[in-house]
C-alpha positions in Angstrom: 4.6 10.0 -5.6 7.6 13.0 -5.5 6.4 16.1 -4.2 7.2 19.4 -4.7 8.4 22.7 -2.0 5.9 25.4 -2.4 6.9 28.4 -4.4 7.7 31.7 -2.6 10.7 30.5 -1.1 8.9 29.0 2.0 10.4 25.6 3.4 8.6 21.9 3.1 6.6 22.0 5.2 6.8 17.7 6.3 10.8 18.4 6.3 10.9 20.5 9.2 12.8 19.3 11.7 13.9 16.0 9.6 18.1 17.4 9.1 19.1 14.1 11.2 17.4 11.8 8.9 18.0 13.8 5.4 21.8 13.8 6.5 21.6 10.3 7.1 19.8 9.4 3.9 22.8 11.6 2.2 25.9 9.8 3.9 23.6 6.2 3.2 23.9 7.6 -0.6 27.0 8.8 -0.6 28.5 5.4 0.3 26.3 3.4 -2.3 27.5 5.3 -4.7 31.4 5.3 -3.6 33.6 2.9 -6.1 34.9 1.1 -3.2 31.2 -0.3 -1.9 30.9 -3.7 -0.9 27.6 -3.3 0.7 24.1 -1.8 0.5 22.2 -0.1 3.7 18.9 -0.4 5.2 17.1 2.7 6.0 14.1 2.5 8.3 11.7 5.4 9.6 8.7 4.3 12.0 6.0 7.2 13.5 2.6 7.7 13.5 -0.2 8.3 10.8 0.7 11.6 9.1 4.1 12.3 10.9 5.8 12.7 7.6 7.1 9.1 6.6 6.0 9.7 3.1 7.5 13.0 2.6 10.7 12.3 4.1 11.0 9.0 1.3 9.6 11.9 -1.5 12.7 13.6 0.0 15.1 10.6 -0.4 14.1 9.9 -3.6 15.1 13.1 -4.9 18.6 13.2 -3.2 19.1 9.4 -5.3 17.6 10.8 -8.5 20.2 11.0 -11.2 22.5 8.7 -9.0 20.9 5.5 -9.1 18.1 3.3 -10.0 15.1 4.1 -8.2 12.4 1.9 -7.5 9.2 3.0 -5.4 6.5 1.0 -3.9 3.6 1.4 -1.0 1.9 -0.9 0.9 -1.8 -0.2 0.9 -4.8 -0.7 3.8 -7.4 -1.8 1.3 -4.6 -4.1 -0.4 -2.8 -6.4 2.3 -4.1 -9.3 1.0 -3.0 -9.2 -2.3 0.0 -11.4 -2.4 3.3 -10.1 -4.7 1.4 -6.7 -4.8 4.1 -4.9 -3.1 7.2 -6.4 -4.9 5.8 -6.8 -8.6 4.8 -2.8 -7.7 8.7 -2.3 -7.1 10.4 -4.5 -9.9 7.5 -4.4 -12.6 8.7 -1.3 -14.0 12.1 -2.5 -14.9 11.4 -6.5 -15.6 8.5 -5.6 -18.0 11.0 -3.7 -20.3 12.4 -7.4 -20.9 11.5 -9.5 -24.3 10.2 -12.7 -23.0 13.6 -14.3 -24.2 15.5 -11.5 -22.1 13.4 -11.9 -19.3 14.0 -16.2 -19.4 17.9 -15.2 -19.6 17.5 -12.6 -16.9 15.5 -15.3 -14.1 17.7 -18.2 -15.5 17.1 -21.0 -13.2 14.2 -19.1 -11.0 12.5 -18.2 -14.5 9.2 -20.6 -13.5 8.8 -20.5 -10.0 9.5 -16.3 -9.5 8.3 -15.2 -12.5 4.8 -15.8 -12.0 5.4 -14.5 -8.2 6.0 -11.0 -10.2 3.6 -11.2 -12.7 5.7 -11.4 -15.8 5.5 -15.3 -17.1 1.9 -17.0 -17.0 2.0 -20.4 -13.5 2.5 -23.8 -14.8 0.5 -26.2 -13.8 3.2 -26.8 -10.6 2.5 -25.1 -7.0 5.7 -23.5 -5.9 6.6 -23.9 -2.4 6.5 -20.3 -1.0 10.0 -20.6 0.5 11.3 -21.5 -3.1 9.5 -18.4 -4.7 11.1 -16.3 -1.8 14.7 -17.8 -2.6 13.9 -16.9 -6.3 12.6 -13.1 -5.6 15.6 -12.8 -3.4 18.5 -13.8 -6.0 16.4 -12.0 -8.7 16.9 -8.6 -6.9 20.2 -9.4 -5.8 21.2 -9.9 -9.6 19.2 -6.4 -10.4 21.5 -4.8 -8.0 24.7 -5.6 -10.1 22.6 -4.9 -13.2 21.6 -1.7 -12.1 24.2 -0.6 -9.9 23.7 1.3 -8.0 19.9 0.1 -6.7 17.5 2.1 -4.7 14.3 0.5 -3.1 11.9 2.1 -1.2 9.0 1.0 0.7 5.8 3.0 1.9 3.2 2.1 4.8 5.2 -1.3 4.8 2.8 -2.3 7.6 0.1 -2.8 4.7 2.6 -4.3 2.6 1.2 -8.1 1.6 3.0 -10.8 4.0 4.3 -12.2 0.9 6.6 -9.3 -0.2 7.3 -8.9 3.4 8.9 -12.4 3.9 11.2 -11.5 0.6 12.1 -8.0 1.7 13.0 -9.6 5.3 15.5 -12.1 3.3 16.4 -9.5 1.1 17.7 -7.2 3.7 19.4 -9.8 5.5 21.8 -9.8 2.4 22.9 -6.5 2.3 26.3 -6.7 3.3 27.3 -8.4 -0.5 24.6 -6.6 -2.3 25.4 -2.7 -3.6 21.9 -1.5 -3.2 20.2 0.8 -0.5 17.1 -0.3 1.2 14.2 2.0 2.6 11.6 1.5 4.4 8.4 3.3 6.0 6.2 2.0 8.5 3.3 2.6 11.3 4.7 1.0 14.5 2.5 -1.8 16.2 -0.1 -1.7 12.6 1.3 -4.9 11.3 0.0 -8.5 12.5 0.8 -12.2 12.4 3.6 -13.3 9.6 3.1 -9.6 8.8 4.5 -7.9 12.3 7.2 -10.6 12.4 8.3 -9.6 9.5 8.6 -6.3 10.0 10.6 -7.0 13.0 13.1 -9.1 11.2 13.2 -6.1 8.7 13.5 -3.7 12.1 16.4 -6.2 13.6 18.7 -5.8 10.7 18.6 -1.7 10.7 19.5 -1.7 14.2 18.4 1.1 14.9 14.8 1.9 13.8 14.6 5.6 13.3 11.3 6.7 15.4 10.1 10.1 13.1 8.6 12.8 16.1 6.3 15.2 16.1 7.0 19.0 15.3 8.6 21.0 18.2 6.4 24.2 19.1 9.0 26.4 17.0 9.1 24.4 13.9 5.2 24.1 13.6 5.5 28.6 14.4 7.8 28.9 11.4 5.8 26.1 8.9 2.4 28.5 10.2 4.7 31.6 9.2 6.2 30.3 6.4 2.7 29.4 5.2 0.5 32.4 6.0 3.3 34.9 6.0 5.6 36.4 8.8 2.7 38.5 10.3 1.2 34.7 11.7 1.4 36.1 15.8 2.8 33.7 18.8 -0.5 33.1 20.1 -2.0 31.9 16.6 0.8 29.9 15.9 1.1 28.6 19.4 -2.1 27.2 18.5 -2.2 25.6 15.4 0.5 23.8 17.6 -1.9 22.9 20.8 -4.5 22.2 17.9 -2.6 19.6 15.5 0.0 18.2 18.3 2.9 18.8 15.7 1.1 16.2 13.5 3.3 17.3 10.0 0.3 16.2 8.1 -2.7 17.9 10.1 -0.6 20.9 10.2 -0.2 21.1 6.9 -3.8 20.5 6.2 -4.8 22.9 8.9 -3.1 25.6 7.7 -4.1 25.1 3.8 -7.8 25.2 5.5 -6.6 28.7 7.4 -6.1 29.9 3.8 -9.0 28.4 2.2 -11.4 30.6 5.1 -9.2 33.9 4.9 -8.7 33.5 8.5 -6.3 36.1 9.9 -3.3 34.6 11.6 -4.1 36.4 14.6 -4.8 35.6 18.4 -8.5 36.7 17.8 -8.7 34.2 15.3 -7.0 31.2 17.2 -10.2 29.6 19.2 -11.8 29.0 15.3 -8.6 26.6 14.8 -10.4 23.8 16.3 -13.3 23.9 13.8 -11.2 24.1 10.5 -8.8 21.0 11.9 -12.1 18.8 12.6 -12.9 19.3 8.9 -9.7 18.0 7.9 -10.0 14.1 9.9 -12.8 11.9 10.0 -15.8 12.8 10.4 -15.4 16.3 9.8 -13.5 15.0 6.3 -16.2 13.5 5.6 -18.7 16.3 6.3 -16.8 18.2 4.1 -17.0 15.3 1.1 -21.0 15.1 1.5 -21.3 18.8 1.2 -19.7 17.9 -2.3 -22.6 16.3 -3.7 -24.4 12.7 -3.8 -22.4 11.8 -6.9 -18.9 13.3 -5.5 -19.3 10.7 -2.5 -20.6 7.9 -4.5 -17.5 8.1 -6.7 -14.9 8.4 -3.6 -16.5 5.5 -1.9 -16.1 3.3 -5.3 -12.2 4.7 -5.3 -11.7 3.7 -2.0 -13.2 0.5 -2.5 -11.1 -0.1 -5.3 -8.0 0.8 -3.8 -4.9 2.9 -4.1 -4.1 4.2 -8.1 -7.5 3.1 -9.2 -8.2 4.0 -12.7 -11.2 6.7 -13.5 -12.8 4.0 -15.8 -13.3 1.5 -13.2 -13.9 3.8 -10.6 -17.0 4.8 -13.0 -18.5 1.7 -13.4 -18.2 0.7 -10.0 -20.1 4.1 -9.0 -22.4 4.2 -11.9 -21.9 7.0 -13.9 -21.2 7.9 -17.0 -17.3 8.9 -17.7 -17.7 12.4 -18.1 -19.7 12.8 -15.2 -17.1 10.7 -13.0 -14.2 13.0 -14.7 -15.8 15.7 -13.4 -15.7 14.2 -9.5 -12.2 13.1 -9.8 -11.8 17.2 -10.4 -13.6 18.1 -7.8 -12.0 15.8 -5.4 -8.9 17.1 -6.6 -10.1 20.8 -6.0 -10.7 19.7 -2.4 -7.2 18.2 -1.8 -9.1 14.6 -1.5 -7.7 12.8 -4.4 -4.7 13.5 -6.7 -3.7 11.9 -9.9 -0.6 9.8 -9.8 1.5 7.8 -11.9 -1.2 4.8 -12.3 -4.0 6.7 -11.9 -6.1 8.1 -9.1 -4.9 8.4 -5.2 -6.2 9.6 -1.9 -3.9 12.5 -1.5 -3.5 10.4 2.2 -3.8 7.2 3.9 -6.0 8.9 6.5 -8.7 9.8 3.7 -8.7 6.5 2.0 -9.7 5.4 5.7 -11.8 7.8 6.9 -13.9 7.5 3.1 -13.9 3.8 3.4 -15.1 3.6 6.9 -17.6 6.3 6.4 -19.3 3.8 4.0 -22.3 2.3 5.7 -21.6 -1.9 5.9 -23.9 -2.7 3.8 -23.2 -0.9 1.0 -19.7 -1.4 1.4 -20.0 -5.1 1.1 -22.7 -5.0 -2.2 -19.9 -2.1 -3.3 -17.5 -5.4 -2.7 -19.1 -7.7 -4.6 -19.8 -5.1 -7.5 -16.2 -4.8 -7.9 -15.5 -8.1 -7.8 -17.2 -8.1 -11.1 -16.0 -4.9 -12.4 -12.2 -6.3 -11.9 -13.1 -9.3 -13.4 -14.6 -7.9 -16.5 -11.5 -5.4 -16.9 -9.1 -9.0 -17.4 -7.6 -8.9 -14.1 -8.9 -12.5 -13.9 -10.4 -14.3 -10.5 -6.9 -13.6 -8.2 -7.6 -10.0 -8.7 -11.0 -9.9 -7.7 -10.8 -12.3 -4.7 -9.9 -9.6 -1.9 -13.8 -8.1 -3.0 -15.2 -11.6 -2.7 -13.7 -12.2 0.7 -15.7 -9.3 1.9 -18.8 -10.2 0.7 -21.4 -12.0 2.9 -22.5 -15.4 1.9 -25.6 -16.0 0.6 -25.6 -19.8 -1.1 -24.1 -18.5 -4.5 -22.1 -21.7 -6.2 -20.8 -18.9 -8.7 -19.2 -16.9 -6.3 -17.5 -20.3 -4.6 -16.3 -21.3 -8.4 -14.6 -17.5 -8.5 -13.3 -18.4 -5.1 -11.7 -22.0 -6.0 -10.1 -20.5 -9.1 -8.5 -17.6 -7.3 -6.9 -19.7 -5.0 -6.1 -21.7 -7.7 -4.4 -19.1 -8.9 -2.7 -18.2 -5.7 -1.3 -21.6 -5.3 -0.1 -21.4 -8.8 2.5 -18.2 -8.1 3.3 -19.8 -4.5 0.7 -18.0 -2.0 -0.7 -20.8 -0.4 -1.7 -18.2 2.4 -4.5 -16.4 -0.2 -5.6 -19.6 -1.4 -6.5 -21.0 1.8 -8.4 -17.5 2.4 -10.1 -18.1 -0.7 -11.3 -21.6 0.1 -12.3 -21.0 4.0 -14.6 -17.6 3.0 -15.6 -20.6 -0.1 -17.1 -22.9 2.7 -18.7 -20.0 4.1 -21.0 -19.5 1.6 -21.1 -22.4 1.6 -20.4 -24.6 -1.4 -23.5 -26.9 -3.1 -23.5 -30.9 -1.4 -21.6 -32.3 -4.9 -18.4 -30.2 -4.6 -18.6 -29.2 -0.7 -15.9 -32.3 -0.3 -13.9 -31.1 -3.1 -13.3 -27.5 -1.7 -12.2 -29.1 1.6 -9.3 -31.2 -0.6 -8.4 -28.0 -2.6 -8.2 -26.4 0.8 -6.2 -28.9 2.5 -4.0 -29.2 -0.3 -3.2 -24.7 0.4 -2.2 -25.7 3.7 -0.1 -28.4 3.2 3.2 -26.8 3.1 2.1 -24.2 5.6 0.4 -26.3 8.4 0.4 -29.9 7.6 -1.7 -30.5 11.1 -4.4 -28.5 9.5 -4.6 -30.4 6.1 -5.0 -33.8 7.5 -8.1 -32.1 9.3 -9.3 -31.0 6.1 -8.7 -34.1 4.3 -10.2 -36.4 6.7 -13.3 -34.2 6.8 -13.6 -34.4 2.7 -12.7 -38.4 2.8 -16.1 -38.6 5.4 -18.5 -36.9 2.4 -19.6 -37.9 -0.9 -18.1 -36.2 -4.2 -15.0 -36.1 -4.0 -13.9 -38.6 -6.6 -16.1 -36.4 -8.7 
């Protein structure tokens, strides 16, 4: 999502104090774009929640608009186990301009076993081994970047990016030095685990060096408050929207939009009421602040949130229970309240620290029935099973064979585009639940045949356990 400098001539506020990075994003450009380039670049900014990662890639985006392909995608916390979600969000755009016969000349060779990966050709009846579909996704992209010369990608919150598109972007980056196409990528340091982390660090290894975003100095965060609230914003105020936020880009931001919704003068007197408006901007106070909304209001930003990033207003309704009109009217008041904002596929948290603090404000167990509702609202939208398996994984078993049947032909599913990790997620919450006497055996083969190519140890486990019970031959 590109976003805008406010009018009035004040700067960005998120770019202050970001010249080093923007200059380096520039002479990274500059080179892609030079007719004697040989070689992409990898770009890589790490920092804290709200430090300004996402404003800094708004920012790179528009300094490669107009001089290259841009492709944009961002990793999401409700999302990271949906596998390919990250990569079919960046390569989607331009592969489903292809006629099926275009698309089949485009993949050539890598037509069946990474076209399904990006959600473009319908799975055969095979079950791709993963480092296969990652070989395909890698050459696919590597052929985009001479199509599309030259080829921007950038990543957001790539520590919620699925461990799937992480293990290509790893191998993708590693190629670089023959590719013409400029890699970036956003992340939270030390967020990312398992495969995930490793990953990243691979990703990390090859920019060499990781640029660490910091907070705003005491002087920057004085001249966003005076940019902001106007030039008559004294020391002491300004000294304290600095003590208040720690040069947080984001919570500054927020604070200050907060000093302007209250009228609040910009004035030492005013400074010890700073503390107050910032608590209503995080957590709990956020959430204060969403209650005093209304019941329906909240109900409809907890089924968003549950949903997940660029959720549609449609299914955000059902899932909350309302009629459309009535849920129109919360998306506009949560877009009043700088809480949601519409974006290119539909609604978004206007932050990653809303979508957690809404989510987690949730009590548990209407979280998980809000789960399992969605499960069933996805579904009955066409997403099919594999869409609506990260809402059954969070639902808590309770002996129902249909949800295990949902479960089996996810993972079906998952196996079928070369995730072998979801499917075996799929089959372990299955025997959970766990699955009726007569197919009990046959969910422990399905699951040892996920882990097979993964952890062959595991499988023989699994099979010998289904060979000891009764249905399988079934």
């Amino acid at each position: 999502m590109t976003q805008g400098r406010p009018g009035g001539g004040g700067a960005w506020a998120p770019l202050w104090e970001r010249d080093a990075e923007l200059a380096a994003a520039e002479r990274a450009m500059s080179a892609l774009c030079s007719d004697l380039t040989t070689e992409g670049g990898l770009l890589v900014y790490s920092g804290e929640a709200g430090i300004g990662k996402t404003a800094l890639l708004s920012e790179v985006r528009r300094i490669a608009q107009g001089r290259a392909t841009v492709l944009a995608a961002r990793g999401g916390e409700t999302v990271t186990e949906v596998p390919f979600n990250v990569v079919r969000q960046l390569l989607q755009p331009v592969l489903v301009q292809l006629s099926p016969e275009e698309g089949r000349e485009y993949l050539g060779d890598w037509y069946e076993i990474a076209g399904p990966a990006l959600g473009i050709t319908d799975p055969g009846s095979g079950r791709p081994d993963p480092q296969a579909v990652c070989d395909g996704l890698v050459d696919v992209v590597a052929r985009l970047s001479r199509l599309h010369w030259p080829l921007v990608l950038i990543v957001d919150d790539a520590h919620w990016a699925d461990q799937e598109t992480l293990r290509w972007l790893a191998a993708f980056t590693e190629r670089l030095h023959d590719l013409p196409a400029l890699v970036v990528v956003a992340h939270r340091p030390g967020e990312a685990t398992g495969e995930g982390a490793r990953h990243l660090a691979r990703i990390g290894a090859t920019a060499l060096p990781t640029t660490m975003l910091r907070a705003l100095t005491p002087d920057a965060t004085a001249g966003l408050t005076r940019a902001t609230l106007g030039e008559h914003a004294d020391a002491p105020f300004c000294r304290e929207v600095w003590a208040v936020t720690g040069g947080n880009p984001y919570e500054s931001v927020e604070l200050l939009a907060k000093v302007q919704d209250s009228e609040l003068e910009p004035v030492e007197s005013s400074a010890a009421e700073l503390r107050d408006l910032n608590r209503s901007a995080r957590g709990r106070g956020l959430v204060a602040r969403l209650e005093d909304l209304g019941t329906n209001v909240t109900r409809f930003a907890w089924a968003a949130a549950i949903l997940g990033p660029a959720v549609s207003v449609e299914l955000a309704a059902s899932l909350a229970g309302m009629p459309h009109d009535d849920a129109e009217r919360c998306a506009e008041r949560l877009r009043a309240a700088r809480i949601v904002t519409s974006g290119e596929d539909g609604l978004e948290f206007v932050h990653p620290l809303i979508t957690t603090a809404v989510y987690e404000s949730i009590p548990n167990a209407t979280r998980t029935a809000m789960h399992g509702r969605a499960a069933w609202a996805v579904t009955r939208s066409g997403r099919g099973a594999a869409a609506a398996s990260r809402h059954l994984l969070e639902v808590h078993p309770d002996d129902d064979p249909e949800l295990v049947q949902h479960l089996r032909d996810a993972a079906t599913e998952h196996l079928a585009v070369g995730a072998p990790d979801a499917a075996r997620r799929c089959l372990e919450r299955a025997l959970r639940e766990p699955p009726r006497p007569d197919v009990h055996a046959r969910v422990l083969y399905e699951l040892g045949c996920a882990t097979l190519l993964t952890s062959p140890v595991t499988t023989v486990g699994h099979l010998r356990e289904a060979l000891s019970m009764a249905g399988l031959s079934q």
